[in-house]
C-alpha positions in Angstrom: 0.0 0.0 0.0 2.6 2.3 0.8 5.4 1.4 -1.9 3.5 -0.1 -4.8 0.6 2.0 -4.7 2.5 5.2 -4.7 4.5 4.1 -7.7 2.0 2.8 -9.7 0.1 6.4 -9.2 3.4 7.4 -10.2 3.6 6.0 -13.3 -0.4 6.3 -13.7 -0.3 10.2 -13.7 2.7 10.0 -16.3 1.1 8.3 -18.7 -2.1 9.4 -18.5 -2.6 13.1 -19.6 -4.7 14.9 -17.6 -6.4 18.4 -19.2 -3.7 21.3 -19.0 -1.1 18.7 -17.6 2.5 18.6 -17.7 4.5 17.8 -20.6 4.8 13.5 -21.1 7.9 11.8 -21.7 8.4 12.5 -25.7 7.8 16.5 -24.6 10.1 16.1 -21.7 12.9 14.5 -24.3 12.5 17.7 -26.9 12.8 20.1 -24.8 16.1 21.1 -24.2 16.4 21.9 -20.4 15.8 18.4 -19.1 18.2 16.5 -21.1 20.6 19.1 -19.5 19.1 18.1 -16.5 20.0 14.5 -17.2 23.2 15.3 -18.9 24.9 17.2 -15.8 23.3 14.5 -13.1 25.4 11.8 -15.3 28.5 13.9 -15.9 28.3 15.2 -11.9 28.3 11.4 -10.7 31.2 10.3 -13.2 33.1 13.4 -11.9 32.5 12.4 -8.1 33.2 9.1 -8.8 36.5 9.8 -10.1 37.4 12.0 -7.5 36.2 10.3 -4.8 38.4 6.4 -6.2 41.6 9.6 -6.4 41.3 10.3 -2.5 40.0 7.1 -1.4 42.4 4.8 -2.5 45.4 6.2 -0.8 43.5 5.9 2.3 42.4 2.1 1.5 45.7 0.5 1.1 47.0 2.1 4.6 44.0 0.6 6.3 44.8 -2.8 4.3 48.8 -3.0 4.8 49.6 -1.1 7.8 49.1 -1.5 11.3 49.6 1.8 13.6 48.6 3.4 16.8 44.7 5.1 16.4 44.0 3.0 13.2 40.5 1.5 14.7 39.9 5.2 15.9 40.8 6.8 12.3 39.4 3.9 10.7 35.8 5.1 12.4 36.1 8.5 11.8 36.2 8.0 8.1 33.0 6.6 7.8 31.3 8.9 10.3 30.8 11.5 6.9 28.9 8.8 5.1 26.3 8.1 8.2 25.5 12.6 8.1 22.7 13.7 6.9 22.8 15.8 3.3 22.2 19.0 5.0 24.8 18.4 7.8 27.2 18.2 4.9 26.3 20.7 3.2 26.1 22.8 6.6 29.6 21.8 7.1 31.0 23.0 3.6 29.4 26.5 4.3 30.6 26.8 7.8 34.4 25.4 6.1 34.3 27.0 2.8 31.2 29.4 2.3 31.4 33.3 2.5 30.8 33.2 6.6 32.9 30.2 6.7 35.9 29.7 9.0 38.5 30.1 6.4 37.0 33.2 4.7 36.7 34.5 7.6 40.4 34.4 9.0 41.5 35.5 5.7 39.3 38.3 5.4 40.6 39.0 9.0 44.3 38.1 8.8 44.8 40.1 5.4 42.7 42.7 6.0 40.1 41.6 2.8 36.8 43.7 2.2 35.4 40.1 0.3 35.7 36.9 0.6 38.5 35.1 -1.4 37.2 31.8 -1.4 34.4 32.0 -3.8 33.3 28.6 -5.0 29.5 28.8 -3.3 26.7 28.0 -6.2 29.7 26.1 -8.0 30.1 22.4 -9.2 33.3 22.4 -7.0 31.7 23.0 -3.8 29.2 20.0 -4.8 32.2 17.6 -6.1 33.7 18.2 -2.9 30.7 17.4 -0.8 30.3 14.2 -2.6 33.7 13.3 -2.0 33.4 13.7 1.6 30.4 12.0 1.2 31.7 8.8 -0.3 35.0 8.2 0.9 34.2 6.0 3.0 32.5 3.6 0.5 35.7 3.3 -1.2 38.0 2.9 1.5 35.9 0.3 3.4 34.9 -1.7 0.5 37.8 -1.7 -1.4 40.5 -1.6 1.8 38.6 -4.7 3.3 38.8 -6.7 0.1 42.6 -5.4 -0.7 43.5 -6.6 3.3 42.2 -10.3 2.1 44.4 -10.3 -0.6 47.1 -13.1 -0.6 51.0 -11.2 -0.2 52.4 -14.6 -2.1 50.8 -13.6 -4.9 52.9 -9.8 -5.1 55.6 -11.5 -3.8 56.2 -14.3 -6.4 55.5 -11.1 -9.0 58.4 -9.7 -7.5 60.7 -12.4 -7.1 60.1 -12.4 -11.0 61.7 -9.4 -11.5 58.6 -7.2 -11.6 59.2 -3.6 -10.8 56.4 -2.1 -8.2 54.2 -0.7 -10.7 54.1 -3.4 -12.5 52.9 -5.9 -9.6 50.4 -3.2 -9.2 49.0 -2.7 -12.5 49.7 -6.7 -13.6 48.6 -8.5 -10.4 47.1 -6.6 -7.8 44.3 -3.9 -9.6 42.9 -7.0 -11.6 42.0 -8.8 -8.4 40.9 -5.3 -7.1 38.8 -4.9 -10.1 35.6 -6.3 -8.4 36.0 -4.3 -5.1 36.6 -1.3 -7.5 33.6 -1.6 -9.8 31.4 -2.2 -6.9 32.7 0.9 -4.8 32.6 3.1 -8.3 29.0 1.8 -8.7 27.8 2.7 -5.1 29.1 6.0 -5.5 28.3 6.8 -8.9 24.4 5.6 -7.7 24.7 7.7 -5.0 25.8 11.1 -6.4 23.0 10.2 -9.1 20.4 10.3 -6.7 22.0 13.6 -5.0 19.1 15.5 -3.7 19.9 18.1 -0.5 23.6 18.7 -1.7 22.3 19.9 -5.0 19.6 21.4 -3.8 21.0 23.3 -0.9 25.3 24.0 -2.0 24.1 24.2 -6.1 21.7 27.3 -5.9 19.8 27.8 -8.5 22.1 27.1 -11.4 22.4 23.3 -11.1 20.1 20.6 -10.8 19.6 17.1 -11.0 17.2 14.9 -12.0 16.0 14.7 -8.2 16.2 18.1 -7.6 14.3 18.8 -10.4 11.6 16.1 -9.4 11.3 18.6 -6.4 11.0 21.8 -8.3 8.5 20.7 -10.5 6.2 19.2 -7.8 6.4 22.0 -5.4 7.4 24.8 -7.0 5.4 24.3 -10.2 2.9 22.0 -9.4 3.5 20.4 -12.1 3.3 16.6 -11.0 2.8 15.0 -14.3 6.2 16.4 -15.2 8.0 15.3 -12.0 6.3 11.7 -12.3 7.5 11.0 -15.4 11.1 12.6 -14.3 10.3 10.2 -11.3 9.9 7.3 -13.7 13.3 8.1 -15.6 15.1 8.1 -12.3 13.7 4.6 -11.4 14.9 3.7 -14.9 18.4 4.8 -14.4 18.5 3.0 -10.6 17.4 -0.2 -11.9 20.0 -0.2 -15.3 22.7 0.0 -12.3 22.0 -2.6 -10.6 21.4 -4.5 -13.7 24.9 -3.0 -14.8 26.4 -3.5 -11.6 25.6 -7.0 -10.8 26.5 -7.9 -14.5 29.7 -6.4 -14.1 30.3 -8.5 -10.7 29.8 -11.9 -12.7 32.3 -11.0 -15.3 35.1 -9.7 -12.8 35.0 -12.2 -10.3 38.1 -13.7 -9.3 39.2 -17.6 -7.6 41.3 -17.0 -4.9 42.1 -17.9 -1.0 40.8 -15.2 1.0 43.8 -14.1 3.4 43.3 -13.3 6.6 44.0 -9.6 6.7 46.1 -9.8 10.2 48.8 -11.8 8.5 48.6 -8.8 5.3 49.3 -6.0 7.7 52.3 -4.7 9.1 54.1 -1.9 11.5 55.4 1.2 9.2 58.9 1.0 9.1 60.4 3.4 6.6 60.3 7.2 6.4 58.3 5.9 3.0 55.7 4.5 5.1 55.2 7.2 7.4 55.2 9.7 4.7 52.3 7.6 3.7 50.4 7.6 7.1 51.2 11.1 7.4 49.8 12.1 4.3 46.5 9.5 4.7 45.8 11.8 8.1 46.3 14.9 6.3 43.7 14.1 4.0 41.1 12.7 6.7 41.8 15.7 8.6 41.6 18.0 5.9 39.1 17.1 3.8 37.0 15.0 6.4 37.3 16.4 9.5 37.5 20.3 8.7 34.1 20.5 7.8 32.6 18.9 10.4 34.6 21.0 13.1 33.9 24.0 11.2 30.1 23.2 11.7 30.8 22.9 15.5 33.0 25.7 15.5 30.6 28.5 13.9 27.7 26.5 16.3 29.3 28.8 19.2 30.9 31.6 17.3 28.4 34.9 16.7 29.3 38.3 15.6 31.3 39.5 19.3 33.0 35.6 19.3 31.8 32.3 21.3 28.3 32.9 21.9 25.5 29.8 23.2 22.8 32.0 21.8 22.3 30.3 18.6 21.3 26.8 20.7 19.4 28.7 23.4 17.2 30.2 20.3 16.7 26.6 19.3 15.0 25.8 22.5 13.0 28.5 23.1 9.1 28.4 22.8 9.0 31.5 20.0 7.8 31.5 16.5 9.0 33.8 13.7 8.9 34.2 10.2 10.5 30.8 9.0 8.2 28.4 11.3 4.8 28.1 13.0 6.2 26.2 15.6 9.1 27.0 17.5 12.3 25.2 16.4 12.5 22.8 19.5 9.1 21.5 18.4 10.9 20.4 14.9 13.8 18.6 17.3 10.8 16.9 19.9 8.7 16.0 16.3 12.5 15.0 14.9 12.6 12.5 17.9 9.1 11.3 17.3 9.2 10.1 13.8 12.2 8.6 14.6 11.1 6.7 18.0 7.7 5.5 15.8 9.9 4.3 13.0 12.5 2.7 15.1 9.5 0.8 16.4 7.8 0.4 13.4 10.5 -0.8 11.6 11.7 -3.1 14.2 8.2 -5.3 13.8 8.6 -5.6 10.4 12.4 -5.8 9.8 12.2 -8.8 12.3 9.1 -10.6 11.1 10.2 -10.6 7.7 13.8 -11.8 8.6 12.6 -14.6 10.3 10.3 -15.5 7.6 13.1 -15.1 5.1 15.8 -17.3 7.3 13.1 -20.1 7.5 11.8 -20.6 4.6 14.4 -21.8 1.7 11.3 -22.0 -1.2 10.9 -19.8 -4.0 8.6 -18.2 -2.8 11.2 -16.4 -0.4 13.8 -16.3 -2.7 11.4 -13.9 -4.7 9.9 -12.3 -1.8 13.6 -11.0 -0.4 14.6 -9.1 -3.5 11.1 -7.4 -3.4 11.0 -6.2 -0.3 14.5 -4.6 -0.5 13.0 -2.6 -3.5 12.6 0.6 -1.2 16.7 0.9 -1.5 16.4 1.5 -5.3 14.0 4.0 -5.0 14.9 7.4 -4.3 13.3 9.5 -1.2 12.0 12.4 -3.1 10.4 9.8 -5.6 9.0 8.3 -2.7 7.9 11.1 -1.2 6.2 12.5 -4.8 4.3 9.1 -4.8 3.1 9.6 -1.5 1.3 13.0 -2.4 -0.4 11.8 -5.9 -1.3 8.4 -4.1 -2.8 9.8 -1.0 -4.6 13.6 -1.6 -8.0 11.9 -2.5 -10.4 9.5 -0.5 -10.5 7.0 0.4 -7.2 7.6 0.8 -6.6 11.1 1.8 -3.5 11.1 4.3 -2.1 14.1 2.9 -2.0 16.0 5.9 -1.8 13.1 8.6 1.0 13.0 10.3 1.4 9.5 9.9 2.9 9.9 6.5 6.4 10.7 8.0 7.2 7.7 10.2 6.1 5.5 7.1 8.2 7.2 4.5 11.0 7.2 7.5 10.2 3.4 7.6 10.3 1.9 4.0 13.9 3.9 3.3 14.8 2.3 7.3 13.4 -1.2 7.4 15.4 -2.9 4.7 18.7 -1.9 6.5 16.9 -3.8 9.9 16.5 -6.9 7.5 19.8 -7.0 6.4 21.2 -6.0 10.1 19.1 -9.2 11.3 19.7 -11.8 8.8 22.7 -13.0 9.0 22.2 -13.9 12.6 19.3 -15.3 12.3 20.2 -18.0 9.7 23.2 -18.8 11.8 21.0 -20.0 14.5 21.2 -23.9 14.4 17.6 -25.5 14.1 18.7 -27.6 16.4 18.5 -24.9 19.2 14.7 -24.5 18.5 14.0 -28.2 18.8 16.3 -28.6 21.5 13.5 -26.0 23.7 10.2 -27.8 22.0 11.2 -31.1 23.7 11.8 -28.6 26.9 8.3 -28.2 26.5 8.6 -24.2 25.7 6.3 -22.8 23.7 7.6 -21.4 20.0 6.9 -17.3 21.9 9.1 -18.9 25.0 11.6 -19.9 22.3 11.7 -17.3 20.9 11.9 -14.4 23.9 14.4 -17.2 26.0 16.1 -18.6 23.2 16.1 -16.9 19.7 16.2 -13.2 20.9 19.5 -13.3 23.1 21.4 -14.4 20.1 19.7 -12.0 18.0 20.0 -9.0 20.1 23.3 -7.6 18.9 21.9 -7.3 15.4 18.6 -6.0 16.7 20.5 -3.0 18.2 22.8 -2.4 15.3 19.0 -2.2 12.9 17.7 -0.3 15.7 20.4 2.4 15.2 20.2 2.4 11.4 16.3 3.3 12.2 16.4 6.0 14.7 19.6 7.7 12.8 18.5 7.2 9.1 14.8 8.5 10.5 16.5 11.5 12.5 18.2 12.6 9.2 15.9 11.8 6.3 15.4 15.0 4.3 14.0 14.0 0.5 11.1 12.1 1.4 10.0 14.3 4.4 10.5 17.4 2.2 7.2 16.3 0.4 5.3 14.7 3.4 5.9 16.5 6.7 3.3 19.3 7.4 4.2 23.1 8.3 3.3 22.3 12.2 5.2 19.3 12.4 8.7 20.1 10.4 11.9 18.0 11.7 15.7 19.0 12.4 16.4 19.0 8.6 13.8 20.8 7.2 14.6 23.1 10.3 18.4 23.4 9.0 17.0 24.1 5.0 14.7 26.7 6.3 17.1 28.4 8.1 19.5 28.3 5.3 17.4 29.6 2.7 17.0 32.5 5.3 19.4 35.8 5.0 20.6 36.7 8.6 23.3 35.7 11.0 21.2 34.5 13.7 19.0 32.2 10.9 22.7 31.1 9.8 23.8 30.9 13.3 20.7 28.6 14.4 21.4 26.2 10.8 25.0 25.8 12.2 23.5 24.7 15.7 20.7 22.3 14.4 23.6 21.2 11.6 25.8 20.2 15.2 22.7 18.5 17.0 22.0 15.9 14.0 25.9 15.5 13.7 26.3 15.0 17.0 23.0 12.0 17.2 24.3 10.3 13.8 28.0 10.0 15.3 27.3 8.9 18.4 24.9 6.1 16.6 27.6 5.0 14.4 30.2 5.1 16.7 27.8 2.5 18.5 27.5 0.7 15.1 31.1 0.2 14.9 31.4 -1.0 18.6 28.6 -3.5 18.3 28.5 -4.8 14.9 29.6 -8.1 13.2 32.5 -7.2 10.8 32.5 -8.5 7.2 34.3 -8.0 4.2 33.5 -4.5 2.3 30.8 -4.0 5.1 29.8 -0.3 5.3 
């Protein structure tokens, strides 16, 4: 009802031409300012993805050969940029880069500048560089964890050979790296793709993609026959890359003996490796690290220096101009959503796991695939299909508030599933039998027996939920109503807004989500089961 339904609306307002409705999608192909649209979303992603494989892969062969004081620490922090929400990162690059950022500011300050020097707001560099903070973390975990496994006999009998370094790089090791490689380039290139707040909040008005467009077209322009058949392109493009991408997995695959990546590291040793580790840090801290502590830093940091104002605004019981509630009701409704979809999800995520690690029919082995569909569609298509599907009776839940946990759940509940089956299909039957002769009954088995085991993995899905609900931003964009916004839509509003105390408060909500989604990943990290090119 609330995945199919909207999409077949979707695609039922596309193809069906209401009177005076938007353009269908022969119109959409001759005009000329949506192929652009498609045109730079493509050319955007390639150029991320490029980028982002030029400053990960440093970073992943440190983490796969070396072993050094901090490493599980730095290793962390990495991937703490890919858990932010969009508009934290794009609340960090201002507060780093924009015209009241921290470095603009000390130069302007330092060299006695009337303007700012660093000018690259409303420019594709300031989105290339988002998305590479953004991503780096898919390439170093995925293709760091599959380099780590890789055999060292293998580089070694290259070498014994004769082969020069370069050569047992280019001739041995990046054609066993090829799979980890095409599946990182794929993840990114899909996500920069589907880049909605980056776009919509460091591009301005001069870029767009597809999703951003979607947006403009609904709500700007009313125009929803346009944006559903936009809508139906992106779907299009998300499921030729995973058709692509698991194509591309078949043909790369390689036979080997997964190593175990203890025996592949070792200590640095030369002033080669340290240069190496020295220069790895320099790039976390640099182009990682800055922008979140710039964030922090302009938080606390008015007009006549460190100033709490900005947070005590946030948790006052005024209204202005830019809401109809105060802002500490968006941060109690922000909590909310997530607590009902942490919930929510939860009772589904762990009835359809245990469904899916009992039954080995075909029925499940069709059913799994189905249910993770929600990952392929995009939020703000989502979000779109919830307003066609549900402004009319009998299904008018337009302006329910309900509408918000449920989007919040389809893009959260497929992460619980994944987060839960593993452990549950490593559960011996034999454990479940062994408490049926005990005379338990299957809801004793399960509370006494099944959910111990399963607990770890119910916390780790319980985190994805509460964080990926706490930072949603495309879907709730379309759905959440005027009195009931949420942190993000709180930090958009208040950067669309000229002033320095609506800048000020953006920087302070920015630090509030930062602060949740870290301290739930840093959880993550502590709790979780480790795999190979696990994210």
């Amino acid at each position: 009802m609330f995945f199919f339904y909207p999409l077949w609306r979707i695609l039922e307002v596309s193809l069906v031409s209401p009177p005076g409705g938007g353009a269908g999608l022969p119109g959409i192909i001759a005009e000329p300012v949506y192929p652009r649209v498609i045109w730079f979303t493509a050319w955007q992603a390639a150029a991320s993805t490029v980028l982002t494989l030029a400053a990960g892969l440093p970073g992943a062969y440190v983490y796969a050969r070396y072993r050094f004081f901090g490493k599980r620490l730095l290793y962390a922090l990495t991937a703490v940029p890919f858990v932010l929400p969009s508009v934290v990162v794009a609340s960090g690059f201002k507060a780093l880069l924009g015209p009241r950022g921290v470095l603009n500011t000390w130069a302007m300050g330092a060299f006695h500048m009337e303007a700012p020097p660093i000018r690259i707001e409303h420019t594709i560099w300031f989105i290339l560089l988002a998305h590479v903070f953004y991503n780096h973390a898919v390439v170093v975990r995925i293709v760091g964890g599959f380099w780590s496994r890789l055999p060292p006999s293998l580089a070694q009998a290259a070498r014994t050979l004769g082969a020069s370094p370069l050569k047992v790089f280019t001739g041995v090791t990046l054609p066993l790296l090829v799979p980890a490689l095409a599946a990182a380039s794929m993840l990114v290139f899909t996500f920069c793709f589907s880049s909605f707040g980056v776009i919509l909040i460091l591009g301005g008005p001069r870029f767009a993609t597809i999703e951003v467009e979607i947006y403009r077209q609904a709500v700007h322009l009313f125009d929803l026959k346009t944006a559903g058949v936009l809508s139906l392109i992106q779907i299009g493009f998300a499921l030729a890359f995973l058709g692509f991408y698991t194509g591309l997995m078949r043909r790369t695959a390689h036979q080997f003996s997964p190593h175990p990546h203890e025996l592949s590291q070792r200590p640095p040793s030369s002033a080669k490796d340290y240069a190496l580790l020295f220069g790895n840090g320099m790039v976390v801290l640099a182009l990682l690290v800055a922008p979140m502590a710039a964030l922090a830093f302009q938080s606390v940091h008015g007009p006549d220096g460190l100033t709490l104002d900005y947070y005590r605004r946030l948790f006052e019981n005024t209204t202005d101009g830019l809401f109809i509630v105060s802002p500490l009701k968006a941060l109690v409704s922000s909590v909310s959503f997530a607590s009902a979809t942490l919930v929510v999800s939860l009772v589904l995520g762990l009835a359809t796991a245990i469904h899916l690690s009992r039954d080995k029919g075909v029925f499940s082995r069709i059913l799994d695939p189905v249910l993770m569909l929600p990952l392929a569609t995009s939020a703000v298509t989502l979000g779109l299909g919830f307003v066609v599907a549900f402004d009319e009776p009998p299904l008018n839940l337009r302006r329910s508030v309900i509408l918000v946990p449920i989007a919040h759940t389809l893009v959260a509940y497929p992460f619980v599933v994944r987060s839960l089956l593993p452990s549950l299909r490593g559960i011996p039957s034999s454990l479940r039998e062994a408490a049926y002769t005990l005379g338990a009954s299957p809801a004793r088995t399960f509370v006494s027996v099944i959910l111990p085991i399963v607990s770890r993995a119910l916390a780790v899905g319980a985190v994805f939920a509460f964080t990926m609900s706490i930072g949603e931003f495309g879907a709730t964009l379309f759905v959440a109503r005027p009195a009931n916004p949420t942190m993000t839509l709180a930090v958009y509003r208040y950067l669309s807004q000229p002033g320095d105390l609506n800048y000020g408060c953006a920087m302070a909500m920015s630090t509030l989500l930062m602060a949740v989604t870290t301290a739930g990943f840093l959880f993550l990290e502590r709790v979780r089961f480790t795999g190979e090119g696990e994210l």
